[in-house]
C-alpha positions as CSV (number, residue, x, y, z in Angstrom):
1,X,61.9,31.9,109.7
2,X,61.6,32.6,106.2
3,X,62.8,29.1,105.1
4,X,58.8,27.8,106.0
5,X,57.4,28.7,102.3
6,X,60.0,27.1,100.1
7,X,60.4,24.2,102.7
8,X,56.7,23.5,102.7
9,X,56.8,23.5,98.7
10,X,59.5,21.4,98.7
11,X,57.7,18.8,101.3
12,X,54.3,18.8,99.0
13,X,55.2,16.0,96.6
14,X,52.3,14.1,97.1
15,X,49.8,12.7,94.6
16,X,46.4,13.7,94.5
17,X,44.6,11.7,97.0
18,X,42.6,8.1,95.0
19,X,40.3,6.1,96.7
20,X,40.5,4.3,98.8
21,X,42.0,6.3,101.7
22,X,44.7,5.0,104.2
23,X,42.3,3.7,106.9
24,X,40.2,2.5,104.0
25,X,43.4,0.2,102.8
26,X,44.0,-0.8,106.7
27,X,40.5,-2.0,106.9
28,X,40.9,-4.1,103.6
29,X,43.7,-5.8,104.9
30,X,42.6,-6.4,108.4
31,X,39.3,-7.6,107.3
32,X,41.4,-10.2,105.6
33,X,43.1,-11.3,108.4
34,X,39.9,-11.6,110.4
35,X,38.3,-13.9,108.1
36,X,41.6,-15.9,107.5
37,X,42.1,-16.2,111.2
38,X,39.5,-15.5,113.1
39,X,41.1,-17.0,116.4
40,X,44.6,-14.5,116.0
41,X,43.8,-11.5,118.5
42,X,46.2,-9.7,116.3
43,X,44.0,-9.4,113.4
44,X,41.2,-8.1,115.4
45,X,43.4,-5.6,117.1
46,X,44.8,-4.7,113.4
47,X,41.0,-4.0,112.9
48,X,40.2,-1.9,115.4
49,X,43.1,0.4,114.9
50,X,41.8,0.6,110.7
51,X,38.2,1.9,112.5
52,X,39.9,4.3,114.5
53,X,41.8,5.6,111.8
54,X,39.1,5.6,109.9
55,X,37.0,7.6,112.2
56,X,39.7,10.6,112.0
57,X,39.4,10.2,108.3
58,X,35.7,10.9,108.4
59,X,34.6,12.5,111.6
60,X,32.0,9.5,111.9
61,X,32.2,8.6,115.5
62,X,30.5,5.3,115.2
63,X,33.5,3.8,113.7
64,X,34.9,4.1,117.8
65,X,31.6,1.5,118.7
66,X,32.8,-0.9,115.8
67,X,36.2,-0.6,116.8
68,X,35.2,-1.5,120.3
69,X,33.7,-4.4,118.9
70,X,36.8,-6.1,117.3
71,X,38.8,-5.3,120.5
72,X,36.6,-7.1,122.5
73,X,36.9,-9.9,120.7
74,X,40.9,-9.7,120.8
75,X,40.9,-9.4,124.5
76,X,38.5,-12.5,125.1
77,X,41.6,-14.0,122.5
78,X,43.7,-13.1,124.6
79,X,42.7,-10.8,127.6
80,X,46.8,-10.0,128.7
81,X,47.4,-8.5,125.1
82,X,49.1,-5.5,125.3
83,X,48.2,-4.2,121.2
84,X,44.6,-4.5,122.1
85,X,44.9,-3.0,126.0
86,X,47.2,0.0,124.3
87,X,44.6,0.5,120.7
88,X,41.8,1.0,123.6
89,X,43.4,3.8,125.1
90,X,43.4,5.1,121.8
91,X,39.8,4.5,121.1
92,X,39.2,6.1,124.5
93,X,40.6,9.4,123.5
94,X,38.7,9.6,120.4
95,X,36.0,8.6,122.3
96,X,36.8,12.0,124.8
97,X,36.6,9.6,127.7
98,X,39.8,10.8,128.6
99,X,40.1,10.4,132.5
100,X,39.8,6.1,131.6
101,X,41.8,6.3,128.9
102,X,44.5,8.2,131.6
103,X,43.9,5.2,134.2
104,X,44.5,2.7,131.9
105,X,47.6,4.2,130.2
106,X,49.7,4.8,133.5
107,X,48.8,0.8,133.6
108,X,49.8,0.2,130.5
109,X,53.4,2.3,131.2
110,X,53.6,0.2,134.5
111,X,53.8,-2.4,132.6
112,X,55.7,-1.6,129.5
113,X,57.4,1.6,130.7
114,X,59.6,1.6,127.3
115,X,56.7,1.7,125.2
116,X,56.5,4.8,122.8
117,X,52.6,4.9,121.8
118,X,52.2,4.6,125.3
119,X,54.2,8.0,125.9
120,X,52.2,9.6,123.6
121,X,48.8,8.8,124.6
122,X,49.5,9.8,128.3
123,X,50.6,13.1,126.7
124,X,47.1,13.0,124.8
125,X,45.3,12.2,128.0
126,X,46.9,14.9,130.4
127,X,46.8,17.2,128.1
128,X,42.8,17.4,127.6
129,X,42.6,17.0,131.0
130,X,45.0,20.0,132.1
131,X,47.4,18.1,133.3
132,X,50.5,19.6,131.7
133,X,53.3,19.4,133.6
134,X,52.6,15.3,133.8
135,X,52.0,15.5,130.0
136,X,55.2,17.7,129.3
137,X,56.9,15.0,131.3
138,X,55.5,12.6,129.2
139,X,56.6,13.9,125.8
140,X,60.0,14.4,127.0
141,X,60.4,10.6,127.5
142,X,58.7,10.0,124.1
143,X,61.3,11.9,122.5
144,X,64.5,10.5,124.8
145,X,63.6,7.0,123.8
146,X,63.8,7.9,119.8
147,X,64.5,10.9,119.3
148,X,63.0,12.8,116.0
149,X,60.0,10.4,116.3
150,X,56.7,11.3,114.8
151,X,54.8,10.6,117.3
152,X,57.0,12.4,119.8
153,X,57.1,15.7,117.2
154,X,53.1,15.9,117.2
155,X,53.1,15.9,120.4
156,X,56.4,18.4,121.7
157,X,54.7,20.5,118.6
158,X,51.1,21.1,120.8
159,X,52.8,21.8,123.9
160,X,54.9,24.5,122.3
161,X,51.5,25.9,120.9
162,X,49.8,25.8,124.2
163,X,52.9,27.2,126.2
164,X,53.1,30.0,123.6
165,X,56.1,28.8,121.2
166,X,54.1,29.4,117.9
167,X,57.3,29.4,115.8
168,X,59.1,26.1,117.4
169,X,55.5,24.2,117.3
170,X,55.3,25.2,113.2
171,X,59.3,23.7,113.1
172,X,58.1,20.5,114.9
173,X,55.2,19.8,112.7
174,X,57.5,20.3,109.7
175,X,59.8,17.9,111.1
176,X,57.3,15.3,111.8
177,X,55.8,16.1,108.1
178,X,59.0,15.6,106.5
179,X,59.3,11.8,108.7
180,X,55.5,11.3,107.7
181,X,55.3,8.7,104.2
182,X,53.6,10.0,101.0
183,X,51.3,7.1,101.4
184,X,50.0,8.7,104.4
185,X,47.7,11.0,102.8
186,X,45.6,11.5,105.5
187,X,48.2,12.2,108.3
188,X,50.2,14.0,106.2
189,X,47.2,16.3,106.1
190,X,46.6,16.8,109.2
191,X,49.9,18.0,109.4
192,X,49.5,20.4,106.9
193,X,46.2,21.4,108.4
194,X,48.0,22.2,112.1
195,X,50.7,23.9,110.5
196,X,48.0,26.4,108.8
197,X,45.9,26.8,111.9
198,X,49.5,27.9,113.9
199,X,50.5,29.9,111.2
200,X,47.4,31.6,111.1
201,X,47.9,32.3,114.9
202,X,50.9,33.9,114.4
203,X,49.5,36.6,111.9
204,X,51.2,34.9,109.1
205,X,47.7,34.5,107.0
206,X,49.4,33.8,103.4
207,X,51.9,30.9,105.0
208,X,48.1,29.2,106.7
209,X,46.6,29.8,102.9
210,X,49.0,27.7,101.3
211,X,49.2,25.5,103.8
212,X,45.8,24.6,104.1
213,X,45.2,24.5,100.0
214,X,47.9,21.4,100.1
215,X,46.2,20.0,102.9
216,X,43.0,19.6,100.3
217,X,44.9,19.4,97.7
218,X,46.0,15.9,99.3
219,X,43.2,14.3,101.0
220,X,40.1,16.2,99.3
221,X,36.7,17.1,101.3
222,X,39.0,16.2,104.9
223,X,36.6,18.0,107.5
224,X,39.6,19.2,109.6
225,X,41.2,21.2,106.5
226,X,37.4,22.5,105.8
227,X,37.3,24.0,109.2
228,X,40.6,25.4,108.5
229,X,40.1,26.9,105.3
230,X,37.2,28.6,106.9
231,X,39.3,30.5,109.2
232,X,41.6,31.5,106.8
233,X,38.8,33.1,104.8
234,X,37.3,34.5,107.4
235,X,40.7,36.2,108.2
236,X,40.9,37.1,104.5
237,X,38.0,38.6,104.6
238,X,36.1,36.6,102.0
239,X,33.1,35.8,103.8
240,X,31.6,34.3,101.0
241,X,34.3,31.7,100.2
242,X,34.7,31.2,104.2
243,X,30.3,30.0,103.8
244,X,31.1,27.7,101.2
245,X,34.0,26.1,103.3
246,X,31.8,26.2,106.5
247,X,28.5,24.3,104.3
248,X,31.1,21.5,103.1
249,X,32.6,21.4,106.5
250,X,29.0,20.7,108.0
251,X,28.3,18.1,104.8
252,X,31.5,16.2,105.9
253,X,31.1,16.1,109.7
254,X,27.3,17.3,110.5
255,X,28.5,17.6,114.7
256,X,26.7,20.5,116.7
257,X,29.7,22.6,117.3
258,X,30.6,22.7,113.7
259,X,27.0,23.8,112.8
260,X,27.4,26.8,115.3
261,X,30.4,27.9,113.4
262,X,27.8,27.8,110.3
263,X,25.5,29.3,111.9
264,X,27.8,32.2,112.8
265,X,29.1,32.2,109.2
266,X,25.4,32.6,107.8
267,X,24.7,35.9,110.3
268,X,27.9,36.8,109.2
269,X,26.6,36.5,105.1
270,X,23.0,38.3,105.9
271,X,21.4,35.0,106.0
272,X,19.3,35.7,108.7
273,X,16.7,32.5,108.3
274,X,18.9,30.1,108.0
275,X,21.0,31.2,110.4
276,X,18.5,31.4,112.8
277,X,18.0,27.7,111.9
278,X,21.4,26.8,112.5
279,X,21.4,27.9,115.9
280,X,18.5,26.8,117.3
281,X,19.6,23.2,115.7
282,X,22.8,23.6,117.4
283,X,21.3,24.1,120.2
284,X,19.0,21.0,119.9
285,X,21.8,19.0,119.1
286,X,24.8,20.1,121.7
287,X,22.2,19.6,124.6
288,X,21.0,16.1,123.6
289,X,24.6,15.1,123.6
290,X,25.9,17.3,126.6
291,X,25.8,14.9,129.0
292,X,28.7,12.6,126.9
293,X,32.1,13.0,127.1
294,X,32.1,13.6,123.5
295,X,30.2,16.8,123.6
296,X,30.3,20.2,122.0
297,X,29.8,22.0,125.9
298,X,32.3,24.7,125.1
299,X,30.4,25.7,122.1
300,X,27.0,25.2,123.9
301,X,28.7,27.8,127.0
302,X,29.8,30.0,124.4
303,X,26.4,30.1,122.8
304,X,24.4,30.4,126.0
305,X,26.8,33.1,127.5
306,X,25.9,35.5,123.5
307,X,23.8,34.6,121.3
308,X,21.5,32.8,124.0
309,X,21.2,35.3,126.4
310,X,21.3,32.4,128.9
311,X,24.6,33.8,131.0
312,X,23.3,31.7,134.1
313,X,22.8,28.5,131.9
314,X,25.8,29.4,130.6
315,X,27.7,29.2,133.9
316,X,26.1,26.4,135.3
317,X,27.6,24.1,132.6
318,X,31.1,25.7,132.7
319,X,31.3,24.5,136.5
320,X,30.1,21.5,135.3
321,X,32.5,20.7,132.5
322,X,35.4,22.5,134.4
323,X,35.0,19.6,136.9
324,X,35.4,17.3,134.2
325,X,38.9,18.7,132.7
326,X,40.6,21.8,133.4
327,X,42.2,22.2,130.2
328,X,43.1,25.5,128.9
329,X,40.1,25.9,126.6
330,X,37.8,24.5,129.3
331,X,38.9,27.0,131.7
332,X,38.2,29.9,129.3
333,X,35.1,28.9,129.0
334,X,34.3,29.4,132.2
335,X,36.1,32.1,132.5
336,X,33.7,34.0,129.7
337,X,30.7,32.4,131.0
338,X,31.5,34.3,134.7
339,X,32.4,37.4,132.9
340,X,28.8,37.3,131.0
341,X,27.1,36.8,134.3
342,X,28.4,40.0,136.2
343,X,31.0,38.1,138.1
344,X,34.1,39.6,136.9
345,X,37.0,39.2,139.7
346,X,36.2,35.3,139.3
347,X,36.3,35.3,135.6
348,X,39.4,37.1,135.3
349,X,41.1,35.0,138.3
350,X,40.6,32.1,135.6
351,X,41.7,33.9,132.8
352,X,45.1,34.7,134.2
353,X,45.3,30.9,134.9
354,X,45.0,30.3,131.2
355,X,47.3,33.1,130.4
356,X,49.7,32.0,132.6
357,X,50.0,29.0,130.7
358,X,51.9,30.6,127.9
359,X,49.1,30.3,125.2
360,X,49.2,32.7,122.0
361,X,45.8,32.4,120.7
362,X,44.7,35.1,119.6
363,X,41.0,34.2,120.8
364,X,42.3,33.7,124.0
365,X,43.8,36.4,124.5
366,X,40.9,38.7,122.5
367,X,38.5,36.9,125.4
368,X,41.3,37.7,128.1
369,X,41.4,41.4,127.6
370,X,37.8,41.7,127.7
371,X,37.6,40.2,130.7
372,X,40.5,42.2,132.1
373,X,38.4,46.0,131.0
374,X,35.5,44.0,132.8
375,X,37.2,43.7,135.8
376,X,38.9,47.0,136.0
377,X,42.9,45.7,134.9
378,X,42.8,48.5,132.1
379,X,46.5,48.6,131.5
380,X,46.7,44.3,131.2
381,X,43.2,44.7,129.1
382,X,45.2,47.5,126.8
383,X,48.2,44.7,126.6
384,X,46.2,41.8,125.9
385,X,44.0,43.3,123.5
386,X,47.0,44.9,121.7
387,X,48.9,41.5,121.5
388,X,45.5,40.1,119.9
389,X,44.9,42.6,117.4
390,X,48.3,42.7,116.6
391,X,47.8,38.8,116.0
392,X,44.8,38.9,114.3
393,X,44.3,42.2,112.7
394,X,40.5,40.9,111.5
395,X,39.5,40.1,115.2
396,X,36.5,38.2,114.1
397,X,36.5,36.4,117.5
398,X,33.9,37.8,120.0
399,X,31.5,39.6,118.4
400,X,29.3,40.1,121.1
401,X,31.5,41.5,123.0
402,X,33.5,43.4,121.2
403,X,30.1,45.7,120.6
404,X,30.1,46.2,124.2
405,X,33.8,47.3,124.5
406,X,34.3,49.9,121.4
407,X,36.3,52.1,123.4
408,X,38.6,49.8,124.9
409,X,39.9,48.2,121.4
410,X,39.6,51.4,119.7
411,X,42.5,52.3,122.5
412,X,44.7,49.6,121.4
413,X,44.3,50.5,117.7
């Protein structure tokens, strides 16, 4: 695999990113179209797809309500039209209403079963939902029906991840990278931002650096490649940097879970005060939304079960976001929140669920051997904690508990 570097330099031709952005352009144009014909359900279709695109672009989730908007206005148009029926499910997702956006994609593939969008949102839907053999299934016919498409390479790229095939999910993004126009700053990105967050899984923490550094480079101040370049830092060691990153990252997307990660950066720095601040508004802020779909509830269980000393609390809204979606990293969560609360055989029944998915995340796992030493598996919490550290040699991933279990990572040293 040591063709990534020189391939990744030779797919960075873009120019630096000038306003205004992609979704900025789409807007522009669809606005256009609106007030040009403002009885064509297309161009208010066209309209709400530029919001939604918009809203990755920025992290502002009221772009979803505005998008909305114009689709309700394209479906009283013309309430059979499949572009507006299909741009909702998309909405949906970004929305994290993801069992109706599910529903209303298997309609849409009833009706249109040679539809690739639809393909890929129904792999979108199961997969935050847990459902991944149907969302495997899924993918497989997105990529039979074109093969190489982007759409269908995102998507086959994540389920690799999640299975565990780090190094085939880093060739798919490439592929879908090298598909992806130079226009398309901002997906091409994101691209570059996933490919740094699996590289950074697999150990490789130079190959995530550059990665993540053309991701910026390209669409400057993009909250995703913030996050990112955080982690790398962090994993670098350069705390300092990795605060900076984490403050800009906050700045361009001010959402509760991304202020715990400040908050935890902050502690990290010797910035007690404001740290302290940063929790406790975290905390304000992920239980005024908890009740959403579009919540930060696994931050808000992994801040109850440690820092909060609220194990119980903690557990009670695992169970209730685990009956909600039984992804992977939903399941983990519950997983840590029964291992905080002195119920250990439970916990580490649901960690070998997520294990036995495939997954290589080093946090995962990290979690997963703890959980294992908890619950008396010594030799599977030797393995797991081995294959993590070996992963992530800084193992800045459970802090709290890793002060509990000295011994048992020493072991695996």
């Amino acid at each position: 695999m040591t063709h990534w570097l020189p391939l990744l330099l030779v797919l960075f031709t873009g120019p630096v990113l000038a306003a205004p952005t992609p979704a900025e352009r789409l807007i522009d144009d669809a606005t256009r179209q609106v007030d040009a014909h403002p009885a064509q359900a297309a161009a208010h279709t066209a309209l709400a797809m530029a919001f939604a695109r918009r809203a990755r672009e920025t992290a502002d989730a009221a772009l979803y309500d505005r998008a909305l908007q114009s689709l309700d206005r394209a479906i009283e148009l013309a309430p059979d039209d499949f572009d507006a029926a299909r741009t909702r499910v998309w909405v949906l997702l970004g929305q994290h209403e993801f069992a109706d956006a599910l529903s209303a994609a298997k309609a849409l593939n009833a009706r249109y079963p040679d539809d690739l969008m639809t393909y890929a949102l129904l792999v979108d839907a199961n997969i935050e939902l847990g459902h991944y053999a149907a969302a495997e299934a899924a993918a497989q016919w997105l990529l039979d029906l074109r093969p190489g498409n982007i759409p269908g390479l995102t998507r086959a790229a994540y389920l690799r991840e999640l299975f565990g095939d780090l190094d085939g999910s880093v060739e798919l993004m490439l592929q879908a990278l090298q598909r992806t126009a130079p226009a398309e700053t901002e997906d091409r990105a994101w691209l570059l931002t996933q490919v740094s967050h699996l590289q950074l899984q697999a150990g490789r923490v130079a190959l995530a650096e550059r990665a993540v550094t053309d991701a910026l480079t390209l669409f400057p101040g993009y909250h995703y490649a913030l996050h990112q370049l955080a982690q790398v830092r962090d994993a670098q060691g350069r705390y300092a940097e990795a605060l900076t990153a984490r403050r800009a990252h906050v700045a361009a997307a001010p959402h509760p879970e991304n202020r715990l990660w400040l908050a935890r950066a902050l502690r990290r720095a010797g910035v007690a005060d404001e740290a302290a601040r940063e929790f406790a508004t975290f905390a304000d802020t992920a239980r005024a939304e908890s009740a959403n779909w579009d919540n930060a509830n696994r931050e808000l269980i992994d801040y109850l079960a440690d820092e909060g000393q609220a194990p119980a609390a903690a557990l009670a809204l695992a169970e209730r976001e685990f009956e909600r979606r039984q992804d992977v990293l939903t399941r983990a969560a519950l997983a840590w929140a029964l291992e905080r609360s002195g119920r250990h055989g439970d916990a580490w029944r649901h960690a070998q669920a997520v294990l036995a998915v495939g997954t290589r995340d080093p946090a995962l796992l990290y979690r997963a051997g703890l959980i294992a030493h908890a619950a008396g598996e010594q030799a599977r919490a030797r393995e797991l904690l081995r294959d993590a550290l070996a992963l992530a040699p800084w193992h800045a991933l459970a802090p709290a508990a890793t002060a509990r279990l000295t011994d048992a990572v020493a072991s695996v040293r």
